[in-house]
C-alpha positions as CSV (number, residue, x, y, z in Angstrom):
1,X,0.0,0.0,0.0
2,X,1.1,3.5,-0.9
3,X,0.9,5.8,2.0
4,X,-0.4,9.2,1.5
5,X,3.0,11.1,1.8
6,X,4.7,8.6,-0.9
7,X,1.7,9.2,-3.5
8,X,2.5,13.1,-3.0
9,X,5.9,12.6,-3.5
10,X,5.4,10.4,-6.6
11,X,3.2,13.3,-7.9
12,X,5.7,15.7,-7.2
13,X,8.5,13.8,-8.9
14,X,6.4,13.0,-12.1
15,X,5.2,16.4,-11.6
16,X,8.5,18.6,-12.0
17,X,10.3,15.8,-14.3
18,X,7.1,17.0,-17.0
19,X,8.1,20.3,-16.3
20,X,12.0,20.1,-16.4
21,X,11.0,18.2,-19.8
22,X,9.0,21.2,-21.0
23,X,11.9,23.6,-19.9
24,X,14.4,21.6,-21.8
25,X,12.1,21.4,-24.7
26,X,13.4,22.7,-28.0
27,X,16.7,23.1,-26.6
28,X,19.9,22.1,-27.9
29,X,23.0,21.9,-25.2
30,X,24.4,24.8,-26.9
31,X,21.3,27.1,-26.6
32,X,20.5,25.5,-22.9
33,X,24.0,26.6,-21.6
34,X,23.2,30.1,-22.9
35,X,19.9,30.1,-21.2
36,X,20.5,31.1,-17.5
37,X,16.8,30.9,-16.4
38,X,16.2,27.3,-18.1
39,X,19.5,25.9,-16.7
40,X,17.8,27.3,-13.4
41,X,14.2,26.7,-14.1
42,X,15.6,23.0,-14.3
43,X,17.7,22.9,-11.5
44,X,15.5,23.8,-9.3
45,X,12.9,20.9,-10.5
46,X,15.8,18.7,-9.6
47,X,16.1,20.2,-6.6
48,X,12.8,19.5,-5.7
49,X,13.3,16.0,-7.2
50,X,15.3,15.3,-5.1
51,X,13.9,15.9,-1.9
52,X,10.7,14.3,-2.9
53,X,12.6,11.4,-3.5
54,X,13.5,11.9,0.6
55,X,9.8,11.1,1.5
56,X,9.9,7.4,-0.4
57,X,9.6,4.5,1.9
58,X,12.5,2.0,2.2
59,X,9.9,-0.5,0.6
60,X,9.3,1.4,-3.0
61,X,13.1,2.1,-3.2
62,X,13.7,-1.0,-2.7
63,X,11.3,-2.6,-5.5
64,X,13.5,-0.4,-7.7
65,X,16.9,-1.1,-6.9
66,X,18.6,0.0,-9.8
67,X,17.7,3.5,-9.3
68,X,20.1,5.1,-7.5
69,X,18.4,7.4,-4.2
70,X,20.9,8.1,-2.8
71,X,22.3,10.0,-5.5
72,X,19.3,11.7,-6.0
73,X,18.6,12.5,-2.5
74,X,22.2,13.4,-2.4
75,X,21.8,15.7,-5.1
76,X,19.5,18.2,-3.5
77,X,22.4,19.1,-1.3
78,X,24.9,19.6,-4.2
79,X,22.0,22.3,-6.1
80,X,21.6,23.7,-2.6
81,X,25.1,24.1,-0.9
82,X,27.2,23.5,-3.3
83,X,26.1,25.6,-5.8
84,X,28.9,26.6,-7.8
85,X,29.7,23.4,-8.5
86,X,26.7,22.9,-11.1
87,X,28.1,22.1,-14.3
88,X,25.2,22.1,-17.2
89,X,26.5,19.2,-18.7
90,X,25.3,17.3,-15.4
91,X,22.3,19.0,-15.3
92,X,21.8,18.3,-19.0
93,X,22.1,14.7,-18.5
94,X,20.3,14.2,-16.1
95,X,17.2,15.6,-17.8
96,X,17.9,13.8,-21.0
97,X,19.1,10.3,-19.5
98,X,17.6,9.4,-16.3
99,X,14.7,11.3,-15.6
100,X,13.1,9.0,-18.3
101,X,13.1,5.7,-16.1
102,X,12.2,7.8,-12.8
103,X,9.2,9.0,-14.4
104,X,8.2,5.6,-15.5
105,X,8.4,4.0,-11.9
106,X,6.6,7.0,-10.5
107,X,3.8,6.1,-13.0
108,X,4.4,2.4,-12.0
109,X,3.9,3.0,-8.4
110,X,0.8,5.4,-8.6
111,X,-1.1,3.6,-11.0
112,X,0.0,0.0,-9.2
113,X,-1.9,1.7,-5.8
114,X,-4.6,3.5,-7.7
């Protein structure tokens, strides 16, 4: 059973992964490193990614071991503290190559405990 704090978080992740999606749309890597509000626009949906991904229970995480949480949860800190250290190409790929099979668990899950 999915508790009420783990749908919302689900929701949240699918949530700002469609809208880090709809930042990035149309974008090259060239134009989204000249872009300072999409590179932020995104990082902050990874930031709140991130700490959605906090509220998951030990249980769903571990249905879906090959993700990697604690990277993610992890993350959250690097966008907030360590700030400067945000290279677009990271941020870049993350969009385009992993937030693809996050977004399909998070489906998963929410329509597996519809």
């Amino acid at each position: 059973m999915l508790s009420d704090l783990g749908r919302a978080s689900l929701s949240d992740i699918l949530f700002n992964i469609d809208l880090a999606n709809q930042f990035a749309d149309g974008f090259d890597y060239d134009r989204f490193v000249a872009d300072m509000r999409t590179f932020y626009a995104i990082t902050r949906c990874l930031e709140i990614i991130s700490e959605a991904s906090r509220r998951l229970s030990p249980e769903l995480k571990a249905r879906h071991h090959g993700i990697p949480w604690r990277r993610i949860a992890g993350a959250g800190n690097v966008y907030r503290h360590d700030y400067e250290d945000i290279v677009h190409r990271l941020v870049w790929a993350t969009v385009h190559e992993f937030l693809p099979s996050l977004r399909a668990i998070a489906e998963a899950e929410l329509s597996l405990h519809e």
